[in-house]
PDB file of the backbone (N, CA, C, O) and the ligand in Angstrom, with CONECT records:
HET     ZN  A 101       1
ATOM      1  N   UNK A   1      77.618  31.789  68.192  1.00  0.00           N
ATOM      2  CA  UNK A   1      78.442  31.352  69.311  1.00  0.00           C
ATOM      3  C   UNK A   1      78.411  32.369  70.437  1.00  0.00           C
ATOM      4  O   UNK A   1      78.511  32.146  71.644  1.00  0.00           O
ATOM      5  N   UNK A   2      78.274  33.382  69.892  1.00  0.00           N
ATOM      6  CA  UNK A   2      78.449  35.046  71.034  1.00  0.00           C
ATOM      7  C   UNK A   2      77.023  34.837  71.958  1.00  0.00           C
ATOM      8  O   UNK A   2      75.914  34.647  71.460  1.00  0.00           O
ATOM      9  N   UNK A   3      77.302  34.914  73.350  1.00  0.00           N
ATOM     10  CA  UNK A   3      76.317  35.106  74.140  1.00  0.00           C
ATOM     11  C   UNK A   3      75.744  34.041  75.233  1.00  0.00           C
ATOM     12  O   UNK A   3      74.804  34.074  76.026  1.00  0.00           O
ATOM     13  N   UNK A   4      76.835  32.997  74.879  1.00  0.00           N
ATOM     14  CA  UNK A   4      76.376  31.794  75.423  1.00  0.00           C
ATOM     15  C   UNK A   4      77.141  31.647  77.064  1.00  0.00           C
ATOM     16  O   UNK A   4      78.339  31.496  77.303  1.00  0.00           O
ATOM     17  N   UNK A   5      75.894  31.759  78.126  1.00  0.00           N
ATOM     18  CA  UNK A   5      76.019  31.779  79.419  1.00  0.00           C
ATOM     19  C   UNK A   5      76.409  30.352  80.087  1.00  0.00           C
ATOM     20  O   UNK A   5      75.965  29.224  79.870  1.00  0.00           O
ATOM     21  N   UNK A   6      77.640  30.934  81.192  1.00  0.00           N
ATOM     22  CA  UNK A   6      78.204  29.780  82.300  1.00  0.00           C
ATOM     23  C   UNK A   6      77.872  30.366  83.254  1.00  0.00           C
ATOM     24  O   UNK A   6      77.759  31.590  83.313  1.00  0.00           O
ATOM     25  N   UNK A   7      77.610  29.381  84.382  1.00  0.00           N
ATOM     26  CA  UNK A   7      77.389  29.611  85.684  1.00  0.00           C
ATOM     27  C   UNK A   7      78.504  29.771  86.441  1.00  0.00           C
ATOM     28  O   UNK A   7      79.087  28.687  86.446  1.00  0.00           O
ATOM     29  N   UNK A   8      79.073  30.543  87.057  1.00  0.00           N
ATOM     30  CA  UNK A   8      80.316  31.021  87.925  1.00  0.00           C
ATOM     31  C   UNK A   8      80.087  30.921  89.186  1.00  0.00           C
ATOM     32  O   UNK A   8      79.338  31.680  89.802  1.00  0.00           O
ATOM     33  N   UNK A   9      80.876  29.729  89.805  1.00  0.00           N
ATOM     34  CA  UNK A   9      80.148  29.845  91.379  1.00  0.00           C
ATOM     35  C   UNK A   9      81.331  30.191  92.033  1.00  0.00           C
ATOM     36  O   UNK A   9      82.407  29.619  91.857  1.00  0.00           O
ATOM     37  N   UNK A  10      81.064  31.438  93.041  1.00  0.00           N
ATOM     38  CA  UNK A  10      82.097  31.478  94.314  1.00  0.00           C
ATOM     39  C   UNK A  10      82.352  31.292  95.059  1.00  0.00           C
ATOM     40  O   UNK A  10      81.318  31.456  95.707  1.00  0.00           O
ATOM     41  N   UNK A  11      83.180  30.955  95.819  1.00  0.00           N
ATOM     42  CA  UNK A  11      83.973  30.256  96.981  1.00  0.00           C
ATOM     43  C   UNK A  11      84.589  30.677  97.629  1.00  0.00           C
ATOM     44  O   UNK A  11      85.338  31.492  97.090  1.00  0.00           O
ATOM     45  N   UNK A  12      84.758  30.532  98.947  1.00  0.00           N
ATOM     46  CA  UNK A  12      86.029  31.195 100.206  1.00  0.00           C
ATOM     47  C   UNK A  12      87.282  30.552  99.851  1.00  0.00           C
ATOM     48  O   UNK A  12      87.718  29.429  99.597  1.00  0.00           O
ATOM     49  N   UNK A  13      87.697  31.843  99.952  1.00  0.00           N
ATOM     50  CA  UNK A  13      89.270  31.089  99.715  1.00  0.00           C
ATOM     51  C   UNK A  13      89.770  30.190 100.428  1.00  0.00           C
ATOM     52  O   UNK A  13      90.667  29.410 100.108  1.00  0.00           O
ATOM     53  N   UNK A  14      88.980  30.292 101.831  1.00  0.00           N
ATOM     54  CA  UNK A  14      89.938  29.934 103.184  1.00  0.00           C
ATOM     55  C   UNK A  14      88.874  28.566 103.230  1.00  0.00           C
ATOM     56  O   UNK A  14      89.628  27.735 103.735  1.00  0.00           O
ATOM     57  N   UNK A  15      87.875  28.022 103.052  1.00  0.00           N
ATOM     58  CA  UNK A  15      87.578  27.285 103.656  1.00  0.00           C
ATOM     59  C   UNK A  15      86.447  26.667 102.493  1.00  0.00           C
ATOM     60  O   UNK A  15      85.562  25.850 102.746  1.00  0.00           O
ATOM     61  N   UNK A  16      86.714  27.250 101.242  1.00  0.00           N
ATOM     62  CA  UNK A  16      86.221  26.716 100.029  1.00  0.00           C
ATOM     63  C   UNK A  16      84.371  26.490 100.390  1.00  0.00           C
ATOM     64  O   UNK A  16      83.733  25.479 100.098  1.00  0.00           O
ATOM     65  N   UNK A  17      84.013  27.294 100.837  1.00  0.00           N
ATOM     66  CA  UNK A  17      82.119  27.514 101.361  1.00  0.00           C
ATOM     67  C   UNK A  17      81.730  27.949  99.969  1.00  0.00           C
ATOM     68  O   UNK A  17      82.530  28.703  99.415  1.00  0.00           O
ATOM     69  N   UNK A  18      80.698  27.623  99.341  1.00  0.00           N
ATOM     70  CA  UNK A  18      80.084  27.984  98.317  1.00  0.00           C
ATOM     71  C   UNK A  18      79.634  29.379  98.734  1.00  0.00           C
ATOM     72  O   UNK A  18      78.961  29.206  99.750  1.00  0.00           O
ATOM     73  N   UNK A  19      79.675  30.570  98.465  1.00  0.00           N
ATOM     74  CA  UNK A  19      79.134  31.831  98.655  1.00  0.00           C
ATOM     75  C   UNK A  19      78.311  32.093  98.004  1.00  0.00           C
ATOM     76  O   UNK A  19      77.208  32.085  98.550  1.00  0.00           O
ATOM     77  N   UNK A  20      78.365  32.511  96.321  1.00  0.00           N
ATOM     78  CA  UNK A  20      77.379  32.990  95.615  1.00  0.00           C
ATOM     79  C   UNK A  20      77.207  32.181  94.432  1.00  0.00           C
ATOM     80  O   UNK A  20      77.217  30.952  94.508  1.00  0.00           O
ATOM     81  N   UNK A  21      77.029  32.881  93.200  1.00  0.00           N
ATOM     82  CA  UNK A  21      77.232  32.165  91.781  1.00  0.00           C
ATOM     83  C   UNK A  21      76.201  33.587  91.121  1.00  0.00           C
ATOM     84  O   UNK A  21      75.271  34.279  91.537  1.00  0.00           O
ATOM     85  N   UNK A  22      76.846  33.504  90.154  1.00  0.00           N
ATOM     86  CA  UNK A  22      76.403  34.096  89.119  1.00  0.00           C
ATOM     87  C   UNK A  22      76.223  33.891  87.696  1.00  0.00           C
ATOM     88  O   UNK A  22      77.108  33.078  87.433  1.00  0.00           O
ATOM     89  N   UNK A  23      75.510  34.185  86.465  1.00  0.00           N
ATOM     90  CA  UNK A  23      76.088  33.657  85.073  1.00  0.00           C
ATOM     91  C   UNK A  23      76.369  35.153  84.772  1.00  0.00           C
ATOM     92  O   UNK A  23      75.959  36.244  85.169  1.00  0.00           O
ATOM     93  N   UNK A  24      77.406  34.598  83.741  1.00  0.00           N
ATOM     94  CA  UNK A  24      78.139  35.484  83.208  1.00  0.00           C
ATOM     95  C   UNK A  24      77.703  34.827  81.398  1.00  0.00           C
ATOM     96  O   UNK A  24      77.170  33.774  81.050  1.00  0.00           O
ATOM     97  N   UNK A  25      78.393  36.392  80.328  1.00  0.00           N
ATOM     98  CA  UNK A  25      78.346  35.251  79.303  1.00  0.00           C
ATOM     99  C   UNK A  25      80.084  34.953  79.140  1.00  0.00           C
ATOM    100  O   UNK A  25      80.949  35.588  79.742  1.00  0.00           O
ATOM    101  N   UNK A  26      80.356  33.698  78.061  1.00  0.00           N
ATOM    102  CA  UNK A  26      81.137  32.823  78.279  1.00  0.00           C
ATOM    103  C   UNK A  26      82.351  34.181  78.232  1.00  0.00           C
ATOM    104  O   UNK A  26      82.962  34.479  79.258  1.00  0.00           O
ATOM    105  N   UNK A  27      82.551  34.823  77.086  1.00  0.00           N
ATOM    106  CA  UNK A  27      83.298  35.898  76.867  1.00  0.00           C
ATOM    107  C   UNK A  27      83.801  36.994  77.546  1.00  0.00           C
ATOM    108  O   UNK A  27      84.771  37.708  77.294  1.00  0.00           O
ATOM    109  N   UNK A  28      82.841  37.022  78.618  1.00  0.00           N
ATOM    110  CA  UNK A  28      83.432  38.300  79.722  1.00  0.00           C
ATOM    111  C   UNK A  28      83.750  36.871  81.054  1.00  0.00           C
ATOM    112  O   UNK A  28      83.474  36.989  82.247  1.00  0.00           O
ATOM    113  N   UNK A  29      84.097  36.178  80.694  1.00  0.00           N
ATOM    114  CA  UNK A  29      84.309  35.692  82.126  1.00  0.00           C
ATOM    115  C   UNK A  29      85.894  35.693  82.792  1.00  0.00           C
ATOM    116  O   UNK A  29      86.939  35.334  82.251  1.00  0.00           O
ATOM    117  N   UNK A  30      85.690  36.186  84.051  1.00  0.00           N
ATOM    118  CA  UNK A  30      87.247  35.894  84.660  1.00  0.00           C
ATOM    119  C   UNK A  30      87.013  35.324  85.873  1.00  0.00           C
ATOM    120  O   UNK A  30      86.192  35.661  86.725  1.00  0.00           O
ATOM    121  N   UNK A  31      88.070  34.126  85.885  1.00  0.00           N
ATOM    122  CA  UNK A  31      87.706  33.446  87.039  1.00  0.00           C
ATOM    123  C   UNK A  31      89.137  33.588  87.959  1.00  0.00           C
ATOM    124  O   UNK A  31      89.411  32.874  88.923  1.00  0.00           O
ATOM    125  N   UNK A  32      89.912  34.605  87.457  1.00  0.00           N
ATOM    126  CA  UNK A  32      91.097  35.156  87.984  1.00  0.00           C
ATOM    127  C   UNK A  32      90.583  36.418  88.907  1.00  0.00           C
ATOM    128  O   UNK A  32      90.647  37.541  88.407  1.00  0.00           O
ATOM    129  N   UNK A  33      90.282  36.324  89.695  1.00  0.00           N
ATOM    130  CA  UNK A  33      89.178  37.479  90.409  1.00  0.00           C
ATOM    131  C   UNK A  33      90.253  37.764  91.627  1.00  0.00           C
ATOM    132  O   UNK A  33      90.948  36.836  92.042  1.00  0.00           O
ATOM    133  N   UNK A  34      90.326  38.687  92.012  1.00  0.00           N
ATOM    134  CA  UNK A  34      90.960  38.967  93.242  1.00  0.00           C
ATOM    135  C   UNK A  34      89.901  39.725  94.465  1.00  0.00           C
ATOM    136  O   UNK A  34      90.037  40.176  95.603  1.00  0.00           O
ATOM    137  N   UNK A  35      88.870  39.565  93.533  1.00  0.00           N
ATOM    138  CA  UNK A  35      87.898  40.404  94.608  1.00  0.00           C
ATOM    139  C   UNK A  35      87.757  39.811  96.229  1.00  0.00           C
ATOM    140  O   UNK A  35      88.211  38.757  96.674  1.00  0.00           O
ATOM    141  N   UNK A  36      87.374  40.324  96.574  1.00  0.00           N
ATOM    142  CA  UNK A  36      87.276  40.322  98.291  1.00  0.00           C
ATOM    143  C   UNK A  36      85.509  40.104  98.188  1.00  0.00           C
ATOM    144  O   UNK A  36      84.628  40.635  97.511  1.00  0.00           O
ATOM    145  N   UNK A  37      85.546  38.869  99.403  1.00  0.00           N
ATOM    146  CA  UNK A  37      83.906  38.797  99.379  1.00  0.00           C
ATOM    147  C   UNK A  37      83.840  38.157 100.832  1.00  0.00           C
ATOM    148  O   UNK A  37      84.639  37.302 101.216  1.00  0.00           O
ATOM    149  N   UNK A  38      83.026  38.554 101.431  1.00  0.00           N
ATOM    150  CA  UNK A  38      82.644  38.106 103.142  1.00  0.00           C
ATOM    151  C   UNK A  38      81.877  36.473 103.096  1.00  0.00           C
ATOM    152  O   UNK A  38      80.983  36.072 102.350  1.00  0.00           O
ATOM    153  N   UNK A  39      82.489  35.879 104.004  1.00  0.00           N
ATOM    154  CA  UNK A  39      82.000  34.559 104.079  1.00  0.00           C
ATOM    155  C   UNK A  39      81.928  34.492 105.655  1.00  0.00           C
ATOM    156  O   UNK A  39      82.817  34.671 106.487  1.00  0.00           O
ATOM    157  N   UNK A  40      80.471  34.152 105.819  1.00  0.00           N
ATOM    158  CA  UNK A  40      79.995  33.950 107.171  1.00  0.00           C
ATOM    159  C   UNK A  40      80.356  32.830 108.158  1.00  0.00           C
ATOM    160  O   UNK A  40      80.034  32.864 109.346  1.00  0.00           O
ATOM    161  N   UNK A  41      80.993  31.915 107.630  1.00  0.00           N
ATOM    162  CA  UNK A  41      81.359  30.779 107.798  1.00  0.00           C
ATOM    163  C   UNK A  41      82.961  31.293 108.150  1.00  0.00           C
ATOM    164  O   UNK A  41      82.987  31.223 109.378  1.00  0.00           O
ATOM    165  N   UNK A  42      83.714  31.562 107.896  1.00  0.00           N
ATOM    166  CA  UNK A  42      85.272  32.503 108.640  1.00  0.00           C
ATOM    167  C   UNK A  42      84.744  33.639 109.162  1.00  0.00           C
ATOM    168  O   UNK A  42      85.572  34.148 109.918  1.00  0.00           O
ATOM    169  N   UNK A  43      83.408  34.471 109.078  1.00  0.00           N
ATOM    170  CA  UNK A  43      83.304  35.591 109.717  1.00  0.00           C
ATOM    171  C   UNK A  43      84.119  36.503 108.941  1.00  0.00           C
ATOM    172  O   UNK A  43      84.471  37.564 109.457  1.00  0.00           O
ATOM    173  N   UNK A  44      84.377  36.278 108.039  1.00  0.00           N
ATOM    174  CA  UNK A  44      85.767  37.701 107.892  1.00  0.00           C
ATOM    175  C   UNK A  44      85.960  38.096 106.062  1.00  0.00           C
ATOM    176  O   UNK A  44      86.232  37.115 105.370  1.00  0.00           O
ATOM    177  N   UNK A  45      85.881  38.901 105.627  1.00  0.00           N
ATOM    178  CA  UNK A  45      86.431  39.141 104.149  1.00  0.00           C
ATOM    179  C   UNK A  45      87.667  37.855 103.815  1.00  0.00           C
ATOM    180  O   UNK A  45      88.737  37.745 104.414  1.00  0.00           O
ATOM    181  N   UNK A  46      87.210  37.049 102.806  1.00  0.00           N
ATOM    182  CA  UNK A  46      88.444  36.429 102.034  1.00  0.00           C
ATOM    183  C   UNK A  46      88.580  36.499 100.687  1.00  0.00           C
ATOM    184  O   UNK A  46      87.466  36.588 100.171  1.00  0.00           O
ATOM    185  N   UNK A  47      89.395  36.498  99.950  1.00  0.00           N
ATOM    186  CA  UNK A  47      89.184  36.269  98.896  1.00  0.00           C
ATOM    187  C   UNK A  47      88.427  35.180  98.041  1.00  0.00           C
ATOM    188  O   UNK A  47      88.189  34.056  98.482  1.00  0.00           O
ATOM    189  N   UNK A  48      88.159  35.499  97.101  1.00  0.00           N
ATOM    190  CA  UNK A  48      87.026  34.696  96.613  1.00  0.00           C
ATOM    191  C   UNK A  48      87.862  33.918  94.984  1.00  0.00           C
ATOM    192  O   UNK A  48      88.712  34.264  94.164  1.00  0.00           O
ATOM    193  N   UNK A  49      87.042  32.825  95.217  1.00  0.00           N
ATOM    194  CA  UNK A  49      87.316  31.757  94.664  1.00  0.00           C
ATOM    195  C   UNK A  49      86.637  31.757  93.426  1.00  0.00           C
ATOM    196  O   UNK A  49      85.720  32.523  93.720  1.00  0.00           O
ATOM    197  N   UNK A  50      86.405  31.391  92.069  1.00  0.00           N
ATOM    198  CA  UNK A  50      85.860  31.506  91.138  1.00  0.00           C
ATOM    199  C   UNK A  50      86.298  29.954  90.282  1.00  0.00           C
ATOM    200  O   UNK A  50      87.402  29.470  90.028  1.00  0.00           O
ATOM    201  N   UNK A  51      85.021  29.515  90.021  1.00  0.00           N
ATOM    202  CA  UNK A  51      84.735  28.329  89.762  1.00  0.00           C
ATOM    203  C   UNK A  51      83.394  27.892  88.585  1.00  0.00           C
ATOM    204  O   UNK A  51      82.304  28.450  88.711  1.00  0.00           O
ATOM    205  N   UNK A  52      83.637  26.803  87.416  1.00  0.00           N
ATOM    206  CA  UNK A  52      82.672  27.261  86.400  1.00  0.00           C
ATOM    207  C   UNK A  52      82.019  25.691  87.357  1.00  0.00           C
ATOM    208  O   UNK A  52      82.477  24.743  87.995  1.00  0.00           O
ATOM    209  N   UNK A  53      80.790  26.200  86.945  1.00  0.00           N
ATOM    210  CA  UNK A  53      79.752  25.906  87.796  1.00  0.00           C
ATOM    211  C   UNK A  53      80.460  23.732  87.263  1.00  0.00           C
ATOM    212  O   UNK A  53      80.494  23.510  86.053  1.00  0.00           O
ATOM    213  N   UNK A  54      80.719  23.012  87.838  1.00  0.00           N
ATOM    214  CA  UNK A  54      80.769  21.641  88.106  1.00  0.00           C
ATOM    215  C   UNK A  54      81.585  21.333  86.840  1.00  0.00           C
ATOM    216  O   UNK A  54      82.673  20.850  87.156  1.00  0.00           O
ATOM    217  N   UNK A  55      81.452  21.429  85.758  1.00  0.00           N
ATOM    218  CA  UNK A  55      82.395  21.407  84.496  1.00  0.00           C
ATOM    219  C   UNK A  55      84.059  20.637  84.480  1.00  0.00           C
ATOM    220  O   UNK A  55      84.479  19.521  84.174  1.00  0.00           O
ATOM    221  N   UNK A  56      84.806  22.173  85.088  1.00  0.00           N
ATOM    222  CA  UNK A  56      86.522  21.962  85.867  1.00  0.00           C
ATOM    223  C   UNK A  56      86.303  20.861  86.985  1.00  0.00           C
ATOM    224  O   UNK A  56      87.145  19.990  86.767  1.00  0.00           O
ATOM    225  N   UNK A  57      85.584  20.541  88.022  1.00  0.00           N
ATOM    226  CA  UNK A  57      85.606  19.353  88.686  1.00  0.00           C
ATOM    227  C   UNK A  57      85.301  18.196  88.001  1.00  0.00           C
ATOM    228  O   UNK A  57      86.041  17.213  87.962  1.00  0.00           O
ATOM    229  N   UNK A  58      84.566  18.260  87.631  1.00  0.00           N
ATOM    230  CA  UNK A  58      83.968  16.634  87.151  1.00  0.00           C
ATOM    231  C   UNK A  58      84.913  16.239  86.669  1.00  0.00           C
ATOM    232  O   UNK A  58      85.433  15.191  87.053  1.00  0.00           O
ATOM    233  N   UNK A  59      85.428  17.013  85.631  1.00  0.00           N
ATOM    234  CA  UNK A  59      86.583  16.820  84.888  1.00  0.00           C
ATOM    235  C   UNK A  59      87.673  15.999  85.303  1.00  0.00           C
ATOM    236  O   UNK A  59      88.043  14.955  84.766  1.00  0.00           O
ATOM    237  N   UNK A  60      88.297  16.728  86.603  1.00  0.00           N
ATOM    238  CA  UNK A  60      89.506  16.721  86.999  1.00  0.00           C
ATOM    239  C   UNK A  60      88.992  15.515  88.075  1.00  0.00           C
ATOM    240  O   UNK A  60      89.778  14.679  88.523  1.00  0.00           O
ATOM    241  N   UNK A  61      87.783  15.547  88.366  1.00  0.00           N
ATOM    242  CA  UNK A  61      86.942  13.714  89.372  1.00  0.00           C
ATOM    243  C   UNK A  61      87.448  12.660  88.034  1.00  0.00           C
ATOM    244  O   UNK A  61      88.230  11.735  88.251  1.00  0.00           O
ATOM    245  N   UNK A  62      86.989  12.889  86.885  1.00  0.00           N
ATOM    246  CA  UNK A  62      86.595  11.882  85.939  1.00  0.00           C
ATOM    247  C   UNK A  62      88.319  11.409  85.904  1.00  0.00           C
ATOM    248  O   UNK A  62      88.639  10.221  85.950  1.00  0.00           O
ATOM    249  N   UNK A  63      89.361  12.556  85.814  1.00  0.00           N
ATOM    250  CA  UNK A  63      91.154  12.036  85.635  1.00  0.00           C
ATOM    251  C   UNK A  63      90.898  11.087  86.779  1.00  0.00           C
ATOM    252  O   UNK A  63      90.899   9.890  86.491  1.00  0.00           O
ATOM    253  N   UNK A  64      90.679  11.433  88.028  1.00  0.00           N
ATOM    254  CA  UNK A  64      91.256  11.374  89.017  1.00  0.00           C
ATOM    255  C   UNK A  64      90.911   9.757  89.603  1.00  0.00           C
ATOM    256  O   UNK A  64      91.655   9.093  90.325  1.00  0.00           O
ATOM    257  N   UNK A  65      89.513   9.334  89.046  1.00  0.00           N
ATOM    258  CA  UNK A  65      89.257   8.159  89.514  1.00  0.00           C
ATOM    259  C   UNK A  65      89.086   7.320  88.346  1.00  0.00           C
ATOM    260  O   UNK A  65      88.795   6.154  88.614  1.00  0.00           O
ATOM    261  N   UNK A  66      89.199   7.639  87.016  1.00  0.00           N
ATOM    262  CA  UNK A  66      89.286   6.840  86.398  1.00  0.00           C
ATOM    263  C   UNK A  66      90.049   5.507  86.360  1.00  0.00           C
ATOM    264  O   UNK A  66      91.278   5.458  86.304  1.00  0.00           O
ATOM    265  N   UNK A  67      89.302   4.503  86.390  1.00  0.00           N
ATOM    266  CA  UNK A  67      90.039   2.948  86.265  1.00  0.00           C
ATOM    267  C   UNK A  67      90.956   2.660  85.389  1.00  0.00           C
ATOM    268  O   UNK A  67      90.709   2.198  84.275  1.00  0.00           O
ATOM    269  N   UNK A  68      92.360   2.976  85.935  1.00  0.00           N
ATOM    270  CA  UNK A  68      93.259   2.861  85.034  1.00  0.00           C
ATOM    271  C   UNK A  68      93.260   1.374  84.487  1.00  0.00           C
ATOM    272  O   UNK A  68      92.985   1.224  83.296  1.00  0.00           O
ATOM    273  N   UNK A  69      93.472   0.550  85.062  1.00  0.00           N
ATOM    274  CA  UNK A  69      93.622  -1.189  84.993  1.00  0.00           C
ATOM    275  C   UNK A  69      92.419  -2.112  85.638  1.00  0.00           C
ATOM    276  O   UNK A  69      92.697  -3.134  86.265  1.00  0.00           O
ATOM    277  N   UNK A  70      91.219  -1.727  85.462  1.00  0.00           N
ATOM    278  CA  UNK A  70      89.978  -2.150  85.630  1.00  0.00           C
ATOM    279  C   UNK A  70      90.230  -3.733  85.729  1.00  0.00           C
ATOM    280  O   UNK A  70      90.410  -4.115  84.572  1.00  0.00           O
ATOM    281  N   UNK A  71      90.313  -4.731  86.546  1.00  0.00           N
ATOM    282  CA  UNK A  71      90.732  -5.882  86.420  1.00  0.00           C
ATOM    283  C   UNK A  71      89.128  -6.341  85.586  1.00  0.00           C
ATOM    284  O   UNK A  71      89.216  -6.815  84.453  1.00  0.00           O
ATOM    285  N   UNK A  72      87.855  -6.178  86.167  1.00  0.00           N
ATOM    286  CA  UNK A  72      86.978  -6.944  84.904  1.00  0.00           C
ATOM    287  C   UNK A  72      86.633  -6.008  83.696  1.00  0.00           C
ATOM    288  O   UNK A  72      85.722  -6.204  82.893  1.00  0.00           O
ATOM    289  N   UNK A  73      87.345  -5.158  83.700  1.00  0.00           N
ATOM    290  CA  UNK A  73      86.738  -4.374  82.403  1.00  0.00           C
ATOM    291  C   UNK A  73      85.539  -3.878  81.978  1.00  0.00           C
ATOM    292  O   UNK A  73      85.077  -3.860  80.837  1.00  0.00           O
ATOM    293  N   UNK A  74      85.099  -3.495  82.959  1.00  0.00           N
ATOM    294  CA  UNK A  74      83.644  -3.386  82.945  1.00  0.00           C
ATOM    295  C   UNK A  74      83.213  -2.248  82.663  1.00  0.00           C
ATOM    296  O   UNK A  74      82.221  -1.823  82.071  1.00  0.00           O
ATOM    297  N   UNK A  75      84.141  -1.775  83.192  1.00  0.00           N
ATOM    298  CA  UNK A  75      84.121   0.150  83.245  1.00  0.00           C
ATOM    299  C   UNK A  75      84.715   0.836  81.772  1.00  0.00           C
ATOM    300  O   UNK A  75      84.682   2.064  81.854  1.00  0.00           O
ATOM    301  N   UNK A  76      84.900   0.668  81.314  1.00  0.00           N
ATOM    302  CA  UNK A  76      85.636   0.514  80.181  1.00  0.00           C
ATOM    303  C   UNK A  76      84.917   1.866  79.190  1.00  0.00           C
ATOM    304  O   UNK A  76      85.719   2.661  78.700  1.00  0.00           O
ATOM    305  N   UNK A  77      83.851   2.013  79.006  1.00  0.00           N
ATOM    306  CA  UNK A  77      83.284   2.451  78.375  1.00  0.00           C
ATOM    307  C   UNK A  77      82.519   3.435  79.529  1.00  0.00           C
ATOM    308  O   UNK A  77      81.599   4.095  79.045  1.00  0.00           O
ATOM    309  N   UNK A  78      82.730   3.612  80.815  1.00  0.00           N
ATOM    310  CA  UNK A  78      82.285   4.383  81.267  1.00  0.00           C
ATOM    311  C   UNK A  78      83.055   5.788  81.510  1.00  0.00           C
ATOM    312  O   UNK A  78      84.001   5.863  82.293  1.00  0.00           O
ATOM    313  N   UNK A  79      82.556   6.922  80.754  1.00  0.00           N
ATOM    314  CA  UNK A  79      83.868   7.617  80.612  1.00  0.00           C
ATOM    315  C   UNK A  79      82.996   9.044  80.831  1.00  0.00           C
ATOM    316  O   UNK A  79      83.725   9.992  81.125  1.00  0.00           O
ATOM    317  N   UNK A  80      81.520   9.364  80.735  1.00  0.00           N
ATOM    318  CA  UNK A  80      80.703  10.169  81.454  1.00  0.00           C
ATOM    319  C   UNK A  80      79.566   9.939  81.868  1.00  0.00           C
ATOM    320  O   UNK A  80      78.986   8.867  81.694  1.00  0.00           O
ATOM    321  N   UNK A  81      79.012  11.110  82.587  1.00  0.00           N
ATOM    322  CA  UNK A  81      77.525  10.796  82.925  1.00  0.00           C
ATOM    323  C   UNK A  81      77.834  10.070  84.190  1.00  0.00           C
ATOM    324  O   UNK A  81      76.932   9.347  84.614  1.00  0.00           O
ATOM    325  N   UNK A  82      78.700  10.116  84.719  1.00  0.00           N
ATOM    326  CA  UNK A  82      78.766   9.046  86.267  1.00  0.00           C
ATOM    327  C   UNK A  82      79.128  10.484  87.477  1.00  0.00           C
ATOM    328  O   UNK A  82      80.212  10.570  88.056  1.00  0.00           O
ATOM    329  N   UNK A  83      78.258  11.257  87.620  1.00  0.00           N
ATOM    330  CA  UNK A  83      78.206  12.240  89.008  1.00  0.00           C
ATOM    331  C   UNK A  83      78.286  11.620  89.751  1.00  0.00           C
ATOM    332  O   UNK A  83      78.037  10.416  89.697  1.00  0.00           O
ATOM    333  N   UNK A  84      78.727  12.341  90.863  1.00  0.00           N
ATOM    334  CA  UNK A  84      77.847  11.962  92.183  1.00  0.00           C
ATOM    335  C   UNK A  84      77.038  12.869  92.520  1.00  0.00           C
ATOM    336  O   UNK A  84      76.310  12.714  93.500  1.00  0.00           O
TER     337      UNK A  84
HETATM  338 ZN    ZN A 101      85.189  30.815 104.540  1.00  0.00          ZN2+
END
């Protein structure tokens, strides 16, 4: 199980710009970061955002639009694998 790498992508605090990304392995990861990182896009040091690479979104896409009351039921069984 030990050693197994996520992709960590960072973000402006202020205006949520993808900045960097890095992998980390799963065990040293903190996505509680307070670090300071320059984003060219504000021009200015913001704090940086820490994010596992698409994982926590999809996720929280998949709550968010899921068909609660699907009137044809069609969707029913669609529950991953639907990106955009
Ligand atoms: Zn920014």
């Amino acid at each position: 199980m030990a050693g197994e790498m996520i992709k960590v992508l960072q973000r402006c605090g202020e205006c949520n710009e993808l900045l960097g990304e890095f992998e980390v392995k799963k065990e040293n990861m903190m996505l509680r970061s307070q670090a300071s990182i320059w984003c060219a896009n504000c021009n200015s040091e913001v704090t940086e955002i820490r994010d596992i690479d698409g994982r926590l979104e999809s996720l929280a896409e998949e709550q968010n639009t899921y068909p609660i009351s699907s009137p044809s039921g069609a969707a029913t069984s669609k529950n991953s694998n639907d990106l955009n």
